[in-house]
N, C-alpha and C positions, 0 to 999 in steps of 0.2 A: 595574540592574533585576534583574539575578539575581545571586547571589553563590556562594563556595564554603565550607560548612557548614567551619568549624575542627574540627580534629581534630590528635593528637598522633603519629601514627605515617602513614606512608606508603602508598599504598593495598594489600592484600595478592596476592601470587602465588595466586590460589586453584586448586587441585589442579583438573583435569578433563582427561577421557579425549581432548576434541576438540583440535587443534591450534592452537597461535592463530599465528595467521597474515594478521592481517588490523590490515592500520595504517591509522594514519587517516586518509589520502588516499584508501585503498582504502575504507574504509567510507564516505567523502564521498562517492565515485560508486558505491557499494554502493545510498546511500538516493535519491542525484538521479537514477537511474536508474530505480529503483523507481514515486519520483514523477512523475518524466517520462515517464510511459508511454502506453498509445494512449487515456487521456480524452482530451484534448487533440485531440488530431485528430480526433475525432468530434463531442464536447461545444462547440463556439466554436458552428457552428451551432443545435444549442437553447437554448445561452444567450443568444445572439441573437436568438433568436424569444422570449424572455421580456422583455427589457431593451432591446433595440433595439442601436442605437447603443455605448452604450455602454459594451462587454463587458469594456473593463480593469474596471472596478469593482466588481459582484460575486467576479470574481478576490479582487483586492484583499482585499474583504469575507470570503472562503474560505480566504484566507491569512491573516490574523489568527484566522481561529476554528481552523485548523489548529497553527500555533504555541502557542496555549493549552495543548491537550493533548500534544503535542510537548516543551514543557519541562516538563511532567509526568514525561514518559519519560524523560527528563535528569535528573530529580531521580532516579527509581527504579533506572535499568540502573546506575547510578553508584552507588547505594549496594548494591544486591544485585545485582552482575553476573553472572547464571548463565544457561544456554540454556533458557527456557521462558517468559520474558518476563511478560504479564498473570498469566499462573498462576502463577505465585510471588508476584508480587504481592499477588494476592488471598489467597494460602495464608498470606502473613504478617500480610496485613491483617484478616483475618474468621476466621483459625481453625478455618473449616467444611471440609470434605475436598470435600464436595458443592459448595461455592461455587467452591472453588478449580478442578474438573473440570470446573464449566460454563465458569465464563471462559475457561478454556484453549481447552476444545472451540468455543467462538463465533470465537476467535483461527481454530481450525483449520480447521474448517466454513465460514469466511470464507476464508480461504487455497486449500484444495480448489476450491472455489466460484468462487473467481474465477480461479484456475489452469484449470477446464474452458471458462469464458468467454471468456476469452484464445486458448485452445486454438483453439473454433468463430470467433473473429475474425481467428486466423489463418488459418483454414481456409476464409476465406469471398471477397471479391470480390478484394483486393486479393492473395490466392495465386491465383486463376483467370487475373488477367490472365497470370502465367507457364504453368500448365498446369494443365489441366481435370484432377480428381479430386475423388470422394464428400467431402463437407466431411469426417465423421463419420470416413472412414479418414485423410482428411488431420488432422483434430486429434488420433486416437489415435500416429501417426506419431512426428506432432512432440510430444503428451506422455513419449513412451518416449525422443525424443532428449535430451531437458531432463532428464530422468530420468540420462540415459548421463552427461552432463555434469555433473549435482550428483554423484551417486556418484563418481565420476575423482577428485574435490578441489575444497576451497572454494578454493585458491590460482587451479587452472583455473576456476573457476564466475568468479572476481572477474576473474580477463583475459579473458574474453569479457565479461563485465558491462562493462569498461571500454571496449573494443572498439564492442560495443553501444551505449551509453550515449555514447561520442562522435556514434556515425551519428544518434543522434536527435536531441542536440543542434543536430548541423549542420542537418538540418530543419529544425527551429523558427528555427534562427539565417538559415538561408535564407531562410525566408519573410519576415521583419524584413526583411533585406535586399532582398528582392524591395518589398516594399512604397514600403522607400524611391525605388528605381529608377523605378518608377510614379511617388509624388511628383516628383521629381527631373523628369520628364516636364512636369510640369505637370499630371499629371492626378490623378485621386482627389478627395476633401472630406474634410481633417481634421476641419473644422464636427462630423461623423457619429459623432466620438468623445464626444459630450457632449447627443447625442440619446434620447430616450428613446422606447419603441414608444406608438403610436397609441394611445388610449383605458386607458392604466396609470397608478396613481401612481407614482413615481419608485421612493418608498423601499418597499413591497410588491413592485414589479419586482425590484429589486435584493437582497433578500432569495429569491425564489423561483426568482432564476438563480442566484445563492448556494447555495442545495441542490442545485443542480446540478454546479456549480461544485467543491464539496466534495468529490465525488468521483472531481477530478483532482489531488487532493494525499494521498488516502491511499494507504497503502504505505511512510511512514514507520516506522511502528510496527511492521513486521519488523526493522526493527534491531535490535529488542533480545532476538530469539532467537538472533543470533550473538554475543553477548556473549562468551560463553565464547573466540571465537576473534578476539577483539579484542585487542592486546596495548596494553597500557597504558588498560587503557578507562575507568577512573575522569577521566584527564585528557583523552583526547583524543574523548569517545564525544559529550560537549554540543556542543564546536566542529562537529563530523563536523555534526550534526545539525538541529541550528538552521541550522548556515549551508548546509547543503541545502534545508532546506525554503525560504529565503529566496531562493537563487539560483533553483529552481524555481519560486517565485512571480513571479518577477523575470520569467524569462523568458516567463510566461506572461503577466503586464501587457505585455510588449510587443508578444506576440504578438496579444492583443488589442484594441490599440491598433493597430497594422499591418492586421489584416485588416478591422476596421470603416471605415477608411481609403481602400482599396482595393476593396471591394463592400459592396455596400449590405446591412442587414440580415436583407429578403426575401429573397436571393439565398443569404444564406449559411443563412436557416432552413429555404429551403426543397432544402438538398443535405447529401446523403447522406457528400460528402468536401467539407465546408469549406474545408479549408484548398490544395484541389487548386484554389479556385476565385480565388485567390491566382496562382498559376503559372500558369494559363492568362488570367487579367486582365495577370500580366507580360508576357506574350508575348515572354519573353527567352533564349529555347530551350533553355530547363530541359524534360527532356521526362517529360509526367506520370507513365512508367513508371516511372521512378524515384523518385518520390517514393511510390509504390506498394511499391517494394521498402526505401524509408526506415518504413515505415508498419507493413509486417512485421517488419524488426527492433525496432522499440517493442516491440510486442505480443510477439516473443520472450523479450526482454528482463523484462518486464513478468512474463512465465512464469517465467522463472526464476526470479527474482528471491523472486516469490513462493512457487514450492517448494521453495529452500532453506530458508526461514523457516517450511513445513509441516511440514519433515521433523525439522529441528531441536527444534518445539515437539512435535512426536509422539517425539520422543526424549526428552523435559525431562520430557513426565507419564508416559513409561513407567519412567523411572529414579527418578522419585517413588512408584510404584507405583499410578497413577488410569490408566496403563493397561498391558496386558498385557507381563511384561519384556523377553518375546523382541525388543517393538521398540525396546530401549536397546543392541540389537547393531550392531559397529561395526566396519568392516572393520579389519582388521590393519593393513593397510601404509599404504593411504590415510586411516583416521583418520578417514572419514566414516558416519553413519546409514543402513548401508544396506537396513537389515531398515523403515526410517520412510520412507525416499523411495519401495521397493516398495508400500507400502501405501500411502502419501499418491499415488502414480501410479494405482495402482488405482482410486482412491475418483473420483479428478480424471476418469479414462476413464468411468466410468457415471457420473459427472455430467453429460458431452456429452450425454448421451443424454434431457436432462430439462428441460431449455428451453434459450430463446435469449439470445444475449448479452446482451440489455437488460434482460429477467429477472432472470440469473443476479448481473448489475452490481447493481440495487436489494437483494437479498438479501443482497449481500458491504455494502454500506454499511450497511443496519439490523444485522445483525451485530455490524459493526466497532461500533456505536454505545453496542451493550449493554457491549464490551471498553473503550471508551472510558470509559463512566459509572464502572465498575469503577476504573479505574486512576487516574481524577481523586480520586474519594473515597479509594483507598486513600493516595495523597498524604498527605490532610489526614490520617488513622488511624495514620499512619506515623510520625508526625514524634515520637510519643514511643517511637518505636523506633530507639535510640544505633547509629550502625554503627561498625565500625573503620576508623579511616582517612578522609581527607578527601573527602565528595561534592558534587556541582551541588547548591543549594538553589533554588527559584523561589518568589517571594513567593507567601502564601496565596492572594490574590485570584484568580490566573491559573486554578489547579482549579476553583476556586470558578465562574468566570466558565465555563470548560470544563463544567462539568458542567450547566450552562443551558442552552449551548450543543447539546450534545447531545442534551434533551431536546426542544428545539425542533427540531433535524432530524427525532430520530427520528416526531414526530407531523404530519411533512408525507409519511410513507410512504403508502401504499397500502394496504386490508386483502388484497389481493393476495399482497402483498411481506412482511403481519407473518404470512398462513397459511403461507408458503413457510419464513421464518424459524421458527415456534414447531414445525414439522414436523424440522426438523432438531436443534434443541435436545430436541423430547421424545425422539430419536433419541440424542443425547448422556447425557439422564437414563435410558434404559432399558441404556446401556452399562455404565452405572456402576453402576446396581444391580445386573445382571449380576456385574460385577466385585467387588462389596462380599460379593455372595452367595457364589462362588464361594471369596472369599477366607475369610470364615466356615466353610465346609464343609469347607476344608483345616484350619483351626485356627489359620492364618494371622493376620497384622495386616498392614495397607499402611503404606508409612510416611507417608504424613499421615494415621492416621486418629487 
């Protein structure tokens, strides 16, 4: 299904300031961790209230449209491996400096965005049950502690990632588990997995918890702003990535397939913690504090994750010159961004301040969607662009199909959700004019211009 593009020389050592340090078992739980974050625990309940019964399947249906574009990004980090991911892409695919600064900035703007969303999810019922504090201080808190921790090193950011990344595992693996145990009982209705809600067509259902659903599988697509500190990433960066995104799908079809099993539809759409409604259907003295305290590690997890990949790409356009240079500053001994993490920390703390997580979630998906169309077409633009050394190739179709794919999500948003979105992109274009001005005035040139 996919192959590896022939080439006559071996992939290159390319020069860069960041460390690599990151192999590819680490970047396998770099991106399932990513993936695995707190949609899931919240999302099985409205995707149940859309589809009914049965919620493995739009899964399913989310996981294919997410692979699409996925071995998109397999074709691309592998052949231009460097830290700024879509922005490079688009910089080699369209030649515009402008084009190249907006995709970056939608990458980043998504990144921030849902770095503060995270923040106020941690900050909200599931941190109360331990101890009462203003959400607002508790999210800036814990964004300066994500902050301490990407600065430290990506070696440290990736043993807590992995650390992390286990505990939420075991959650979801839990709750399979638990389900079974109920079966096992005698009790439950598998029947309920092949059920559809009251007065829906199947496939309309299934498609409109599909938009839903999509938006527990991105976070992949940070991967490819760690490129740089990948070692070996031409060979090892597809396996890392594909077979994340798969085992993450994986888990989630089972996941949804357990908890439709287990409580009925109504039950689960009409609660706040779905999958809490799992553990207390088990009655097997798992006690729900804890799965409270599994539910805030996601959602840590899920922060970090994502502002390594902010800090990284605000590093990748300031060393290209789209944005100001001082944030390509890099600490000495640790080798990390840390003039791009202060400022991506910043940006992430007054974004708390601008709506609520469900908000801030639909604006980081229409975002990512604009990054997305970008990086499918540059595919196909690319392909008469020779690299050195052997890359992932993915048949045409797959972009092709992705780029459908995309457009059909993005025109199930909200006008809500594209005023919020075009407010922060004209916010992106007046940067750059800025920047372009500014750079004129010295007598300057950037270097994409």
């Amino acid at each position: 299904m996919v192959t590896n593009e022939p080439g006559t020389t071996s992939p290159p050592n390319t020069s860069t300031p960041l460390k690599r340090a990151i192999t590819g078992k680490m970047l396998f739980v770099f991106i399932l961790g990513d993936v695995l974050g707190a949609g899931i625990y919240a999302l099985v309940g409205e995707i149940a209230g859309e589809v009914g019964g049965a919620i493995w399947l739009p899964l399913l249906v989310a996981l294919l449209m997410a692979m699409l574009t996925a071995a998109s990004y397999a074709e691309l980090v592998t052949k231009y491996p460097r830290a700024g991911g879509a922005a490079v892409f688009a910089e080699r695919a369209y030649r515009r400096p402008f084009v190249s600064f907006m995709v970056g900035f939608s990458m980043l703007a998504a990144g921030v965005t849902s770095a503060a969303g995270l923040a106020l999810a941690f900050a909200g019922d599931y941190l109360q049950v331990f101890v009462e504090i203003p959400s607002v201080a508790a999210a800036l808190i814990f964004l300066a502690a994500v902050a301490m921790l990407n600065a430290r090193g990506i070696t440290e950011s990736m043993r807590a990632n992995l650390v992390m990344t286990v505990v939420e595992v075991s959650g979801l693996v839990t709750i399979i588990a638990l389900a079974g145990l109920v079966l096992g009982r005698g009790e439950g209705s598998p029947s309920r997995v092949l059920e559809f809600a009251d007065g829906t067509t199947p496939a309309f259902a299934v498609l409109g918890a599909a938009l839903l659903a999509f938006y527990s599988f991105v976070g992949f697509e940070t991967s490819a702003n760690v490129a740089e500190e990948v070692t070996d990433v031409r060979r090892v960066y597809p396996r890392a990535l594909l077979g994340a995104v798969v085992a993450a799908g994986a888990v989630y079809i089972l996941v949804g397939l357990a908890v439709s099993t287990v409580v009925d539809a109504d039950t689960l759409a009409g609660s706040s913690g779905p999958l809490l409604e799992v553990v207390n259907k088990a009655d097997a003295g798992f006690p729900p504090w804890l799965f409270s305290l599994v539910a805030l590690i996601a959602v840590a997890n899920g922060a970090l994750l994502t502002m390594i990949m902010a800090s990284r790409l605000t590093f990748g356009l300031a060393r290209d010159g789209l944005l100001p240079s001082a944030l390509s500053k890099v600490l000495p001994g640790r080798r990390t961004p840390w003039a791009a993490i202060v400022a991506t920390t910043a940006v992430a703390m007054i974004l708390c301040a601008t709506g609520s997580v469900a908000a801030l979630a639909e604006t980081v998906v229409l975002l990512l969607l604009v990054v997305f169309v970008s990086t499918n077409v540059a595919v196909l633009v690319l392909r008469r662009d020779d690299a050195d050394g052997d890359h992932f190739r993915v048949p045409t179709v797959f972009p092709v199909l992705a780029v459908v794919t995309c457009i059909v999500l993005a025109t199930q948003q909200s006008a809500e959700t594209w005023l919020r979105a075009l407010v922060l992109l004209a916010i992106g274009a007046v940067l750059y004019g800025v920047r372009r001005l500014a750079t004129a005035r010295s007598g300057g040139k950037s270097a994409t211009s």
